[in-house]
DRENPA-3360 file (N, C-alpha, C; in nm, 2 decimals, always signed):
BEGIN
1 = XXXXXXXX = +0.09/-0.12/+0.00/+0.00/+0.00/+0.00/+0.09/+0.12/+0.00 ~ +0.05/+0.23/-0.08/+0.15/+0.34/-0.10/+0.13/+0.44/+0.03 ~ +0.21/+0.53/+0.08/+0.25/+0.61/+0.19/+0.16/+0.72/+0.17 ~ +0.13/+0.72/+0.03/+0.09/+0.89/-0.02/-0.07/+0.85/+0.08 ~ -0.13/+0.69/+0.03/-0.25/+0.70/+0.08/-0.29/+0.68/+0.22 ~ -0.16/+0.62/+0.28/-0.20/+0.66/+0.44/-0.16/+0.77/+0.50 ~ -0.08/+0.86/+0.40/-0.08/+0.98/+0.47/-0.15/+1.08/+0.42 ~ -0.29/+1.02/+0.37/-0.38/+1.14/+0.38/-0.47/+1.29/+0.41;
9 = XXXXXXXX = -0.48/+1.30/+0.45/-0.47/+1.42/+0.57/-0.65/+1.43/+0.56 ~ -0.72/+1.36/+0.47/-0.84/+1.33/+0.49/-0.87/+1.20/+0.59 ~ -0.79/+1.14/+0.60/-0.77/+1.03/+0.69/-0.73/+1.09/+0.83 ~ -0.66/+1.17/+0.82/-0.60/+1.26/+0.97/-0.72/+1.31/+1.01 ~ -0.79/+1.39/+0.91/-0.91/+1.46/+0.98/-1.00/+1.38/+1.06 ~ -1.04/+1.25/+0.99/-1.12/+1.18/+1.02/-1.11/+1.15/+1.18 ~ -0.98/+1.06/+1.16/-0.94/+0.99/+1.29/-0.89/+1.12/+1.39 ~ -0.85/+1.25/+1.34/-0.88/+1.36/+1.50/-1.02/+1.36/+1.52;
17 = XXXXXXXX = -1.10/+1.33/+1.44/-1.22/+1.42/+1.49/-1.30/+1.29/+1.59 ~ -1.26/+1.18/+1.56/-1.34/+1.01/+1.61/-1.26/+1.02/+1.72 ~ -1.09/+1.07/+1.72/-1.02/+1.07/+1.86/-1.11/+1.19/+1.99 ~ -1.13/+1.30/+1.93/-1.18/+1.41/+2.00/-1.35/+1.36/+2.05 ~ -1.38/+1.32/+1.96/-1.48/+1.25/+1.99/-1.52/+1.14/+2.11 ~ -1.43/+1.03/+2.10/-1.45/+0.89/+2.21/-1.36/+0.97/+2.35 ~ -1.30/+1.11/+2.29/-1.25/+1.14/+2.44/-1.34/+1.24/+2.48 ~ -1.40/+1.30/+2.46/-1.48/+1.37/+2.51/-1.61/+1.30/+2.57;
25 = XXXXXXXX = -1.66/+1.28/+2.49/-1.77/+1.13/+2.52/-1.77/+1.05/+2.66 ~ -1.63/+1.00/+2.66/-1.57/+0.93/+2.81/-1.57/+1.04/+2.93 ~ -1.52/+1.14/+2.90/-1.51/+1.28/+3.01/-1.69/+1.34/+3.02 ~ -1.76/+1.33/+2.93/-1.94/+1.37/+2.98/-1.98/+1.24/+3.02 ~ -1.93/+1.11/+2.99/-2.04/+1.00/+3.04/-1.98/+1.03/+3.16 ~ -1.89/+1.00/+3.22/-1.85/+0.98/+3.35/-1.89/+1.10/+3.47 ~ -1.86/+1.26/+3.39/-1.99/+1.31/+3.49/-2.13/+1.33/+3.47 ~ -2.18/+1.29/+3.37/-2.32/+1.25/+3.37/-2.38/+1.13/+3.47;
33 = XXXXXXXX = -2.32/+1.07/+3.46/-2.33/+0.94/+3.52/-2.35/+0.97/+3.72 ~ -2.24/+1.08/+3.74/-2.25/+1.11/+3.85/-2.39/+1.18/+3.90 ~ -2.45/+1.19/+3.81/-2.63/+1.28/+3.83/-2.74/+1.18/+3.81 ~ -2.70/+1.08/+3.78/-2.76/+0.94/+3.71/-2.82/+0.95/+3.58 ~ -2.76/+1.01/+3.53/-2.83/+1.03/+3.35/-2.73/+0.97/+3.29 ~ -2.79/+0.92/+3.15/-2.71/+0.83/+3.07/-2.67/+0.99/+2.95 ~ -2.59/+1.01/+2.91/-2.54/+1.07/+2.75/-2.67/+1.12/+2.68 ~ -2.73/+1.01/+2.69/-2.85/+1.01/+2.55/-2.97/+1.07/+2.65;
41 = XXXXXXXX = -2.98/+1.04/+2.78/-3.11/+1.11/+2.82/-3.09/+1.28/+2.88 ~ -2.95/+1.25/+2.88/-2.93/+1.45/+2.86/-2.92/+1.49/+2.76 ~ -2.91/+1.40/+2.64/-2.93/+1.49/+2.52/-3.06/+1.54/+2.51 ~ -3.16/+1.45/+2.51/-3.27/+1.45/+2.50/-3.31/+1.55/+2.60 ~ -3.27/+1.62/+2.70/-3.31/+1.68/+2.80/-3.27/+1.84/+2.71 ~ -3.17/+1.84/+2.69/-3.10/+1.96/+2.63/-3.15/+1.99/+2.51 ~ -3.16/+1.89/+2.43/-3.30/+1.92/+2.27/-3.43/+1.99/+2.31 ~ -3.50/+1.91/+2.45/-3.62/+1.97/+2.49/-3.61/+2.14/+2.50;
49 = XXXXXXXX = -3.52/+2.12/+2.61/-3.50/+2.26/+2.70/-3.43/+2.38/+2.61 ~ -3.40/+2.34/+2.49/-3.36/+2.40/+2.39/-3.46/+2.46/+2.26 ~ -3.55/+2.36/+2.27/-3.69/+2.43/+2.19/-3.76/+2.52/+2.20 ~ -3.84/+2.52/+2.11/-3.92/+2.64/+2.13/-4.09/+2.53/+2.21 ~ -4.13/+2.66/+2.31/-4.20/+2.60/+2.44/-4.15/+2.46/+2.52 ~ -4.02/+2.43/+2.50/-3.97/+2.28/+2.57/-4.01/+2.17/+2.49 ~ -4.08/+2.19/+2.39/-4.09/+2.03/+2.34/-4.08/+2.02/+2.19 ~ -4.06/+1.91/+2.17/-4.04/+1.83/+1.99/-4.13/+1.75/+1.98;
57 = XXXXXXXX = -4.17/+1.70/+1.90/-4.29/+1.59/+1.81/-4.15/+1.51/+1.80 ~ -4.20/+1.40/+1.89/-4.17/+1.25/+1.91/-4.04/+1.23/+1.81 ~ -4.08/+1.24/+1.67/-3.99/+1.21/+1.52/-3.90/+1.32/+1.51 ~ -3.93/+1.44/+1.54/-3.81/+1.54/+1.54/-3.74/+1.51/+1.64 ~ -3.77/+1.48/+1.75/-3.64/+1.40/+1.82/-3.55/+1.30/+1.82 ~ -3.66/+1.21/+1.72/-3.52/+1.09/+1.68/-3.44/+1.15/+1.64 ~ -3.50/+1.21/+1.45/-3.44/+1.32/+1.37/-3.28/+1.40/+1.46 ~ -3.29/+1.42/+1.58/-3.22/+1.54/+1.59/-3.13/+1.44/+1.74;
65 = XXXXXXXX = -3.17/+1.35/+1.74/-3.06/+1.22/+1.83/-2.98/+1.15/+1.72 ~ -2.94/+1.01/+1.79/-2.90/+0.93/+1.73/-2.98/+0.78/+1.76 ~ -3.10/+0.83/+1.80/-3.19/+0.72/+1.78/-3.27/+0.74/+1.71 ~ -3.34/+0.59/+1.74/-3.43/+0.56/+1.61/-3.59/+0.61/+1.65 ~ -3.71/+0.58/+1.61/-3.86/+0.65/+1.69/-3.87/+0.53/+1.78 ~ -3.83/+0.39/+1.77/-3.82/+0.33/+1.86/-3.76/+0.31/+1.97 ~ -3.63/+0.34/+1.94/-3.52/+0.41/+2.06/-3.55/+0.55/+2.17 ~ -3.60/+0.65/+2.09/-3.71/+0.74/+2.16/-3.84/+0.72/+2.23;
73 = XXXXXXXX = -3.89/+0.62/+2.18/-4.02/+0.61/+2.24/-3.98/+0.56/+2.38 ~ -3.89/+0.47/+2.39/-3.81/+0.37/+2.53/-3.71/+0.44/+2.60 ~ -3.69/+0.56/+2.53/-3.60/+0.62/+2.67/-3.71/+0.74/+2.72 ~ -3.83/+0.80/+2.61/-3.95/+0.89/+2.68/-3.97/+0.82/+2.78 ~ -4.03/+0.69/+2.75/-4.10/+0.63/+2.89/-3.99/+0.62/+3.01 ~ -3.89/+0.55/+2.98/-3.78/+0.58/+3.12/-3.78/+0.75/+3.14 ~ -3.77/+0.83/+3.09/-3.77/+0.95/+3.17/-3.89/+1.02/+3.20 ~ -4.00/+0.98/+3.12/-4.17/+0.96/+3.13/-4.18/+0.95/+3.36;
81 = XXXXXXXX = -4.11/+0.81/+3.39/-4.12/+0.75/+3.49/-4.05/+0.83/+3.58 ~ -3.93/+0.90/+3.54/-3.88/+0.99/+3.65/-3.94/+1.14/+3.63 ~ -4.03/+1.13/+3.56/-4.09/+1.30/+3.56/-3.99/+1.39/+3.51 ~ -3.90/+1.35/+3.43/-3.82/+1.42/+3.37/-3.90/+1.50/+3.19 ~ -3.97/+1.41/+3.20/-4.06/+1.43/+3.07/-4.20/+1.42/+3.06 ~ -4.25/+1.46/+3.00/-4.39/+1.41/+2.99/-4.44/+1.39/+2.84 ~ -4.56/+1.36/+2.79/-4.62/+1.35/+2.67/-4.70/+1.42/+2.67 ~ -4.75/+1.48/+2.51/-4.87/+1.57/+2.49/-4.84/+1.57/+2.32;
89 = XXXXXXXX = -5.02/+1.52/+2.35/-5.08/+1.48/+2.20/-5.11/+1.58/+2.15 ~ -5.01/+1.59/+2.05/-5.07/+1.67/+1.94/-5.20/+1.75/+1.89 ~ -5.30/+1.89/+1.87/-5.37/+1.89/+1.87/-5.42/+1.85/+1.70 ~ -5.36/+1.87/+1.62/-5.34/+1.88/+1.44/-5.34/+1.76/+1.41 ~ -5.26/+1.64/+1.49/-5.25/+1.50/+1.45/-5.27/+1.44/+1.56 ~ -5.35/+1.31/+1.52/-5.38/+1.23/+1.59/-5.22/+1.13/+1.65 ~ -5.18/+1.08/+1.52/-5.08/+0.99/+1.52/-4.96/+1.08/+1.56 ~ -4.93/+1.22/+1.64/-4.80/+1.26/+1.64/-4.84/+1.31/+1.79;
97 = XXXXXXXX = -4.73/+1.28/+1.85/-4.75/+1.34/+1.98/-4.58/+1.42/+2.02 ~ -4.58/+1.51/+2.13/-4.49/+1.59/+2.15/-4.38/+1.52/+2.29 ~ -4.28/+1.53/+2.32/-4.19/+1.55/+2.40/-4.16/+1.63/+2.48 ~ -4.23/+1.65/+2.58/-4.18/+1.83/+2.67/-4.12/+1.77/+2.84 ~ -4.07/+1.87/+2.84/-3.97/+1.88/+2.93/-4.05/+1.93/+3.06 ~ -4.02/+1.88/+3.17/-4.08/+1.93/+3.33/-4.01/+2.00/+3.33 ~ -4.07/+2.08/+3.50/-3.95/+2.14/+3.62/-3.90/+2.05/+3.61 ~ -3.95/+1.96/+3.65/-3.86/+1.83/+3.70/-3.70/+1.83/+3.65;
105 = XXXXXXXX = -3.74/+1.81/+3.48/-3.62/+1.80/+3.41/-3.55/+1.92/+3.44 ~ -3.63/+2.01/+3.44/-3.58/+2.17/+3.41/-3.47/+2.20/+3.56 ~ -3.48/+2.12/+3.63/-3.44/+2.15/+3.76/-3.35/+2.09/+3.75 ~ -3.35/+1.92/+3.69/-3.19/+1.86/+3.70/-3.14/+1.90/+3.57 ~ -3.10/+1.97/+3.48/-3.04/+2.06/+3.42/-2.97/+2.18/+3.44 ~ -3.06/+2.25/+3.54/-2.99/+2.34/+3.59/-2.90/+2.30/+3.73 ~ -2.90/+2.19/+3.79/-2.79/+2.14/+3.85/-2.63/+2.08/+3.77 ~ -2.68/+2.03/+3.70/-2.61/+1.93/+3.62/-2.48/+2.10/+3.50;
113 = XXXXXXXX = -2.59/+2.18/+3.47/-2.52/+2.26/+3.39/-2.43/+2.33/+3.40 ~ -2.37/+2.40/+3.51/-2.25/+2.45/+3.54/-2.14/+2.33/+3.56 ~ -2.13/+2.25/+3.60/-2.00/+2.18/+3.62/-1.99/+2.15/+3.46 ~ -2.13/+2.06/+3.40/-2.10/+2.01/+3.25/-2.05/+2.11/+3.15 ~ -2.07/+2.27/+3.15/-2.00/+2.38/+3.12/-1.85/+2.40/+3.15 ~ -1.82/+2.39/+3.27/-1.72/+2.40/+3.32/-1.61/+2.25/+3.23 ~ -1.65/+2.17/+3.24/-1.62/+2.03/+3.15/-1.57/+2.08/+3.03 ~ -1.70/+2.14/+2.96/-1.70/+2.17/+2.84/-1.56/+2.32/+2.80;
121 = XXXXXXXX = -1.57/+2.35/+2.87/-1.45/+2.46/+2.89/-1.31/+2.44/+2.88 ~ -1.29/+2.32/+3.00/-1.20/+2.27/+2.99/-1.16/+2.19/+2.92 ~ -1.23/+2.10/+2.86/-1.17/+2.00/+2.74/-1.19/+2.04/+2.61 ~ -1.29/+2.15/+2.58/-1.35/+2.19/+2.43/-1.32/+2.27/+2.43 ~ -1.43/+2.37/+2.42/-1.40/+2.52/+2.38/-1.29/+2.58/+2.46 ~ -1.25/+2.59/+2.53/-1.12/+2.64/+2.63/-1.00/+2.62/+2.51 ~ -0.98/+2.51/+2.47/-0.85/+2.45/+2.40/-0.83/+2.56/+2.28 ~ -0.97/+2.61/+2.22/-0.96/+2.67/+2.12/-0.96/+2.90/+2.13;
129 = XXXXXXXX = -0.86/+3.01/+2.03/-0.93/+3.12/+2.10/-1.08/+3.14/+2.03 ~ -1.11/+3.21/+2.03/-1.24/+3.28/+2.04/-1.27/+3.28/+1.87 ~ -1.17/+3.34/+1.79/-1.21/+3.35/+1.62/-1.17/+3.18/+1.56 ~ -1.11/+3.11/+1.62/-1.10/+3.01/+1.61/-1.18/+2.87/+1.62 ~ -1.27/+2.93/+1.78/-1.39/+2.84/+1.79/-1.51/+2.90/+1.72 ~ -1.52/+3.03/+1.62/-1.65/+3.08/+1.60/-1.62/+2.99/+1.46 ~ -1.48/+2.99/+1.37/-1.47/+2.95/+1.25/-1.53/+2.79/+1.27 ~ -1.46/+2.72/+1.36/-1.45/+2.57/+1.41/-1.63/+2.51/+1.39;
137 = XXXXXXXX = -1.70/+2.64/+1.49/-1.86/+2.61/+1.53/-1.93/+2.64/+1.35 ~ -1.88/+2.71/+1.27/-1.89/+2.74/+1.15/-1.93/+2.59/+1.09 ~ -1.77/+2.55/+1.06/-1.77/+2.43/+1.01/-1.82/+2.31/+1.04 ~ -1.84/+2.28/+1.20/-1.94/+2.22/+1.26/-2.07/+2.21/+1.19 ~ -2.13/+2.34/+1.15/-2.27/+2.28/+1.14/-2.30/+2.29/+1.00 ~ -2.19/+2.30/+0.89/-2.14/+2.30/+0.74/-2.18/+2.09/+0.72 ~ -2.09/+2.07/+0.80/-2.08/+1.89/+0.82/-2.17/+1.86/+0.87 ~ -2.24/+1.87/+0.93/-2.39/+1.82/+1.01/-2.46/+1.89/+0.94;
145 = XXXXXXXX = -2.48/+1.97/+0.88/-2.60/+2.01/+0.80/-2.56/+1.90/+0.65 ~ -2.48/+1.87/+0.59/-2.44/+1.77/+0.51/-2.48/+1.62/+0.54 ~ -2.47/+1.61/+0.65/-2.45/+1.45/+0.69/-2.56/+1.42/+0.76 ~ -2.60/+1.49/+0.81/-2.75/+1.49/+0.92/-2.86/+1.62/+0.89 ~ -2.91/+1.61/+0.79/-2.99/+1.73/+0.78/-3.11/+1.74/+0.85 ~ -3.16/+1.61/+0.93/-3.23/+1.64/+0.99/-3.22/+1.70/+1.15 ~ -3.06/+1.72/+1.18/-3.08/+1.73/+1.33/-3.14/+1.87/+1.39 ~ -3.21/+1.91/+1.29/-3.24/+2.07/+1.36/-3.43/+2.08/+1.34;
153 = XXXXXXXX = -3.46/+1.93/+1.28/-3.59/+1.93/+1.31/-3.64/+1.94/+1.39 ~ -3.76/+2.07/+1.38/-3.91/+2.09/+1.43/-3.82/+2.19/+1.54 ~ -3.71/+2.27/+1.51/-3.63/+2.38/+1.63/-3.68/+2.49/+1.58 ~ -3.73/+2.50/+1.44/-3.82/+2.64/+1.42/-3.93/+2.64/+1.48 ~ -3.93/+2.78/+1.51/-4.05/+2.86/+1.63/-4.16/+2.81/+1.55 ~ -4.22/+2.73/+1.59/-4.37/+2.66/+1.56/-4.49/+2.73/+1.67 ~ -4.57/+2.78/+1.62/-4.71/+2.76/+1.76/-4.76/+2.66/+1.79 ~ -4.73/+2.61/+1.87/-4.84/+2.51/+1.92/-4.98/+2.49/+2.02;
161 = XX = -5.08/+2.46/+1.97/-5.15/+2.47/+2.01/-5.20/+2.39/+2.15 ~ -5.24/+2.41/+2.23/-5.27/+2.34/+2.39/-5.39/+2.32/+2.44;
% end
C-alpha cells in the first residue's frame, strides 16, 4: 500500500475528529453518570429545554438524536417515569404526539449545567481562542447540515396549540 494513501490528511481529519470525539464522550459520560443520567437522556433533556415552548414531536427528536422513533419512544418512557418528561398529543394530528420537558427535568439541568460547562470549557471550547472556535462552530454545522440534515428538526419557532 502506497504512503501517499495513508498519509492522507483526509484520513487525519477523520481519525482527529473520532479521537476528539470517544475522548470527550468518556469525560461527559463519566460526569453524567454522577447525576444518574445516561449521555442520551441528557441529550434528550438539552434538545427539549432548547426548543421552542420545551418540546419536539416524538420524530423530530429521533431526527435530531442518534436514535431511532423506537429508541425514543423507550427512553420517553424511562424518563416519562422519572418525571423528567412528559407527553402531549398533538392537537393537528392524531398519530403525532410531543416530547416536553418538566420542572422536573428543568431542575436537573440546571444542577447538572455549570459543572457540565465547566467540563466543556476545559476539554473543548477552552482549548480553542475565540475566532478560532467561532470559525470551528462554523464548520461544525457546514458537516452536520451535510451528513444529518435532519438534526435541527421541528427547532423552528412553531405555535403550538394546547
Amino acid at each position: 500500500m502506497s504512503d501517499d494513501l495513508l498519509d492522507d490528511p483526509r484520513l487525519t481529519a477523520a481519525g482527529l475528529f473520532f479521537e476528539v470525539h470517544t475522548g470527550l464522550n468518556a469525560r461527559f459520560a463519566a460526569q453524567l453518570c454522577e447525576h444518574g443520567l445516561s449521555p442520551v437522556e441528557f441529550e434528550v433533556l438539552m434538545r427539549l429545554a432548547r426548543s421552542p415552548g420545551h418540546q419536539l414531536r416524538m420524530t423530530d427528536l429521533a431526527s435530531q438524536t442518534s436514535l431511532s422513533t423506537s429508541g425514543v419512544t423507550r427512553v420517553v418512557d424511562r424518563m416519562e417515569r422519572d418525571r423528567y418528561i412528559t407527553r402531549r398529543a398533538c392537537p393537528s394530528d392524531r398519530r403525532s404526539s410531543y416530547a416536553v420537558i418538566t420542572q422536573s427535568g428543568l431542575t436537573k439541568l440546571e444542577r447538572i449545567l455549570p459543572e457540565h460547562l465547566a467540563l466543556i470549557e476545559q476539554w473543548f471550547t477552552g482549548q480553542l481562542p475565540a475566532d478560532q472556535l467561532a470559525t470551528f462552530l462554523d464548520a461544525l454545522r457546514t458537516i452536520r447540515d451535510a451528513v444529518h440534515p435532519g438534526a435541527t428538526a421541528g427547532s423552528e419557532r412553531v405555535v403550538v396549540e394546547v
